[in-house]
SEDO-389878 format. One line per 4 residues: their letters; for each residue y, z, x of C-alpha. Coordinates in nm, 3 decimals, always signed. Each point is the difference from the previous one (the first is absolute). Example, Ala and Ser with C-alpha at 12.3 -4.5 7.8 and 13.67 -1.06 7.14 Angstrom:
REM SEDO-389878
AS = -0.450:+0.780:+1.230 | +0.344:-0.066:+0.137
//
This chain:
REM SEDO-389878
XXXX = +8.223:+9.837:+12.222 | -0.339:-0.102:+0.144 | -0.303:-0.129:-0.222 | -0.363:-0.101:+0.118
XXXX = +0.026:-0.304:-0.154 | +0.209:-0.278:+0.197 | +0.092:-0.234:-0.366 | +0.131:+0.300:-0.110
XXXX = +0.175:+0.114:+0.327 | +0.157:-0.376:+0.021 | +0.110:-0.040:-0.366 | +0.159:+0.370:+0.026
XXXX = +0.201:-0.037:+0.333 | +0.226:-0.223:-0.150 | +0.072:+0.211:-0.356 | +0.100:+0.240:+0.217
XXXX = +0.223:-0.207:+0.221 | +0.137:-0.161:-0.286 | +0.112:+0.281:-0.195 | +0.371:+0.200:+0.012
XXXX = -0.070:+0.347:-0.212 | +0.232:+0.332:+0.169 | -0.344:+0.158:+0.078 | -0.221:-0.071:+0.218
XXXX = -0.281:+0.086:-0.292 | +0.150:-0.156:-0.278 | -0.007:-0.319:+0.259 | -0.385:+0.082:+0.027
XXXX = -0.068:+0.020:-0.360 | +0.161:-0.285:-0.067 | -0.165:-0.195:+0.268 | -0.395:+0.149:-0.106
XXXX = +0.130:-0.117:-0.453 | +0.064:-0.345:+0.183 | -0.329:-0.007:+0.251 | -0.193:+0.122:-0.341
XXXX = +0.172:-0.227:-0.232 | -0.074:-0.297:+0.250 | -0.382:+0.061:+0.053 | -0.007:+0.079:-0.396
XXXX = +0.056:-0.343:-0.044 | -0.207:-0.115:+0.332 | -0.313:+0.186:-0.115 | +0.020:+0.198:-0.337
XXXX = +0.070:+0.351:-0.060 | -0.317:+0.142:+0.118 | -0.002:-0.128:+0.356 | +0.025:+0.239:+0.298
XXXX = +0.267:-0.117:+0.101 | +0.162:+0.080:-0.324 | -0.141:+0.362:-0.036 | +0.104:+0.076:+0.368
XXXX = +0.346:-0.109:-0.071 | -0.004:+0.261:-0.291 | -0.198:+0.238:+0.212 | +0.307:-0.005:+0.250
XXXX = +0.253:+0.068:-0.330 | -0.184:+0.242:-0.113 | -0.006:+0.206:+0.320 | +0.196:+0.336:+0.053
XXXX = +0.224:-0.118:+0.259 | +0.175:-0.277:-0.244 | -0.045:+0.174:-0.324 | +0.361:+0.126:-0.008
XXXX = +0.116:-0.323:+0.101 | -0.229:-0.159:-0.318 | +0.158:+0.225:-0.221 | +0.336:-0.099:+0.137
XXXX = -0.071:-0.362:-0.034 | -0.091:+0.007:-0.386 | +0.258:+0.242:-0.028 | +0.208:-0.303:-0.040
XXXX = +0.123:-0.208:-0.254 | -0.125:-0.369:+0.098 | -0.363:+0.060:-0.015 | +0.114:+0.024:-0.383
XXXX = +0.111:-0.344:-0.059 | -0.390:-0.154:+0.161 | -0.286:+0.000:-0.218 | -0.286:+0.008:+0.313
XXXX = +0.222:+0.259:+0.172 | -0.039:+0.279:-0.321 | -0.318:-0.086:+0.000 | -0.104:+0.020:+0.364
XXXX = +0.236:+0.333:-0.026 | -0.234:+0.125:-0.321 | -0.331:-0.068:+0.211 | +0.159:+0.211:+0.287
XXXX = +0.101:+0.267:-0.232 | -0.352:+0.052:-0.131 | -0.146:+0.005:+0.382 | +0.216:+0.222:+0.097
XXXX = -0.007:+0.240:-0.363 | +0.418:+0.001:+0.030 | +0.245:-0.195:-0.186 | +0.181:-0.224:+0.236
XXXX = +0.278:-0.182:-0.213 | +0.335:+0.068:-0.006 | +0.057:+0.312:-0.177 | +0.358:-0.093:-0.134
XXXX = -0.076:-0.293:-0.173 | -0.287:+0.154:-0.218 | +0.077:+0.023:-0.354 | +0.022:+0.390:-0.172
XXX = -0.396:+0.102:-0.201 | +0.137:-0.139:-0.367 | -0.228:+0.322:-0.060
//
């Protein structure tokens, strides 16, 4: 994956490198939730950095593999994960936890 900016493009090379998922786009969106969480804490959650990291998430090509990566169960156990999954869900208008694990409507 290519992006204009070179910080970005240097601090995501080695995500990707560094990461061991069976998929070549689970690797990816686990490499773009580590590039975002890093420049989250570089420069705040509305940099451009940030929203192009999310931008790249978001997109149609790894939108299966986003679905596949909350699908999970460890996302569940990490407070800034559930929540960076809840901001996701609400861009995207889809629910992208782990169905399994939900609890049944008490209703």
């Amino acid at each position: 994956m290519k992006f204009k900016d070179p910080q970005l493009q240097r601090r995501h090379e080695p995500n990707v490198a560094g990461t061991d998922n069976d998929s070549a786009e689970l690797h990816e969106v686990h490499a773009l939730i580590d590039t975002h969480d890093s420049f989250v804490k570089l420069e705040g959650i509305h940099a451009a950095r940030v929203h192009e990291t999310i931008d790249r998430l978001l997109s149609s090509k790894l939108r299966p593999a986003l679905r596949r990566w909350y699908g999970g169960t460890a996302v569940e156990r990490n407070s800034s994960a559930i929540e960076f999954r809840n901001q996701l869900s609400r861009s995207t208008g889809e629910k992208l936890e782990n169905i399994a694990n939900m609890s049944p409507d008490p209703s």
